[in-house]
N, C-alpha and C positions, 0 to 999 in steps of 0.2 A: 486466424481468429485472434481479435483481441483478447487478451487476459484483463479481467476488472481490477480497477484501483482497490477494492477490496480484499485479493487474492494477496496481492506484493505488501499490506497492510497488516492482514494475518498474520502468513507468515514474520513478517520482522516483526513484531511484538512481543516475540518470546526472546529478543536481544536488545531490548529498553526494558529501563526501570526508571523509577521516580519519576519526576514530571513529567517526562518524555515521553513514559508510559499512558498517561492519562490522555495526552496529545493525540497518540498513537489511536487509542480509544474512541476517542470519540471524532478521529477521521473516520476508521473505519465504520462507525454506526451510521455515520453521514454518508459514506460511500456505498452504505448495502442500503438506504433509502434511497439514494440515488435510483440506485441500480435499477431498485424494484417497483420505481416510477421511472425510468428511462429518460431520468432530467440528466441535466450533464451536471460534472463536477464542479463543485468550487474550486478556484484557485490552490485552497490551503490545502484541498484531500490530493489534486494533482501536485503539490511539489512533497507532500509528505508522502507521498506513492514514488516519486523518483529517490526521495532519500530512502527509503526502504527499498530498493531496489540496490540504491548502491550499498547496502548495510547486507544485502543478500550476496551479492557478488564478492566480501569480503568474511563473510560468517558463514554462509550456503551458499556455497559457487555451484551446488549443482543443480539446487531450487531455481538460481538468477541464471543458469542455462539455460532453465525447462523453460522457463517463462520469458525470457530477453527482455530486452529495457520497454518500458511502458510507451502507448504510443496513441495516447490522448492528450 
């Protein structure tokens, strides 16, 4: 089962602040429209899903276990 680019987005948002955070933000609001029309992702929400993946495996290595690296 793929895990959605909004799940790896969640999660790392509570380890950005400041700009980063709004970035963070407003992939994820793009990534749960996505989802909830079954379009595919932009560009920006999949590389900001891989950076929050690796932001999990160095802050929540047990979260970026559960979920393994993204795979869209």
């Amino acid at each position: 089962m793929t895990i959605p680019a909004s799940s790896y987005l969640f999660q790392a948002r509570t380890f950005v602040s400041g700009s980063r955070k709004w970035r963070f933000e407003a992939a994820l609001a793009t990534a749960q429209v996505c989802e909830r029309f079954e379009r595919p992702y932009p560009k920006s929400v999949r590389t900001l899903a891989h950076t929050a993946y690796d932001m999990l495996r160095m802050d929540a290595p047990e979260v970026a276990a559960e979920f393994g690296p993204p795979s869209f």
